[in-house]
N, C-alpha and C positions, 0 to 999 in steps of 0.2 A: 504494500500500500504506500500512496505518498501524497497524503492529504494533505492539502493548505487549508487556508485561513477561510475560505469559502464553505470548508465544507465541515463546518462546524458553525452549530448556530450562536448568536449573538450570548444568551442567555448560559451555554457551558464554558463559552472562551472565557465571561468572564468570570465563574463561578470558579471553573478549574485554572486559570491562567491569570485573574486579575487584570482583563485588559482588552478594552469593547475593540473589534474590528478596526474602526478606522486607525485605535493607536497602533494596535500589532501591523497593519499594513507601514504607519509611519516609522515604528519602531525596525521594520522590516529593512525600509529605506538606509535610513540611518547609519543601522549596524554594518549597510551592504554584502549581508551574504549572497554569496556568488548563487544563481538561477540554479546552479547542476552543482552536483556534491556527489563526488568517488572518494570513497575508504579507501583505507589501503587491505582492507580481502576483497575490496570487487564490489561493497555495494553501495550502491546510486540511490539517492532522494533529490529531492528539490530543495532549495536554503526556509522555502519555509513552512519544509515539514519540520527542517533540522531547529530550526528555533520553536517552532513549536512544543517541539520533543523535551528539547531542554525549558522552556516554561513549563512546561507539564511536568513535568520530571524535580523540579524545585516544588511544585506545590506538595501541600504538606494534606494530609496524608497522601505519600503515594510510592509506588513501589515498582519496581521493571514489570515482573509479573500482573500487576494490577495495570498497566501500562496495555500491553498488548490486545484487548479487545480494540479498544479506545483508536489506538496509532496503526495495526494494522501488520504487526509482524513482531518477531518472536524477540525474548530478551536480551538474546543477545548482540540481537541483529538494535536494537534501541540503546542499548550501554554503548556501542561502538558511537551510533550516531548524536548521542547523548556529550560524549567526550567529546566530539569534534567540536559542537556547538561550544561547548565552556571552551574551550582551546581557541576554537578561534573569536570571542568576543575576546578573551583576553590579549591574545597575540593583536588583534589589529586596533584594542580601543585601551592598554593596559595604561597609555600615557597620558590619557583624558582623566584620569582617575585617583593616581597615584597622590598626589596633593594631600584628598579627601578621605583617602581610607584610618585614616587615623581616627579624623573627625568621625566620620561614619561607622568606625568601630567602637568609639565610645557611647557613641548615642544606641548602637542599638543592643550593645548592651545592659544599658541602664535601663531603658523602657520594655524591651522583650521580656515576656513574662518569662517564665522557667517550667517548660513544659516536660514533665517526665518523658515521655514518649517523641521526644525530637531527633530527629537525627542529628550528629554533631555534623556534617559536609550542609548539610543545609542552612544550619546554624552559620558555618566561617564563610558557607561562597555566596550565601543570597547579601551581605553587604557588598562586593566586590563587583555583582549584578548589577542587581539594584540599585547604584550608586554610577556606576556606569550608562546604564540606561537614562538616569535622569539629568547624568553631566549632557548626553551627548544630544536628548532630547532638546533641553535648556538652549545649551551653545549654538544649536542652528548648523553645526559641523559634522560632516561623518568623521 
């Protein structure tokens, strides 16, 4: 499968992903993942199934396995395309950011509540995200 942002309605993007269609299309822009996406074992998606994957994949609860109805292919084949996603916001937008992670790791610190049940990778990479998304949104820059 290699669904985009179409084919998921208004009402789950934002439930599961935090983020009504036209921003994921802007966000889409922004981040500019590339149209076509090859792994390195040979498998192919569109950039935005791959950021999809990886918003989907950051919301809480959620799991690879719990992943696979939803996205459309098995867990392994979503951990691959999962990584590339976080690899490449980081590698193309790590410089937009770097300033702010200090900042943004105190604060979400102090206000995130302490939920038994968190994963710690969710916990350290949704500031690095998240804080990224809203520099690069803000600045008007890819």
């Amino acid at each position: 499968s290699n669904r985009n942002i179409d084919s998921f309605t208004e009402e789950f993007l934002y439930r599961h992903m935090r983020f009504r269609k036209e921003h994921l299309r802007a966000l889409y822009s922004k981040l500019n993942f590339p149209d076509g996406i090859i792994i390195e074992n040979g498998i192919t998606c569109c950039g935005e199934y791959a950021l999809l994957v990886m918003l989907y994949r950051l919301h809480f609860p959620c799991t690879l396995a719990s992943m696979q109805v939803t996205c459309g292919r098995d867990y392994s084949q979503l951990s691959r395309v999962f990584n590339y996603a976080i690899d490449f916001v980081y590698l193309h937008h790590k410089g937009k950011v770097i300033g702010y992670i200090d900042w943004y790791s105190g604060l979400i610190n102090t206000t995130m509540p302490t939920t038994p049940n968190c994963r710690r990778t969710t916990t350290h990479s949704m500031p690095f995200i998240t804080t990224t998304i809203m520099v690069i949104l803000l600045s008007g820059k890819p």
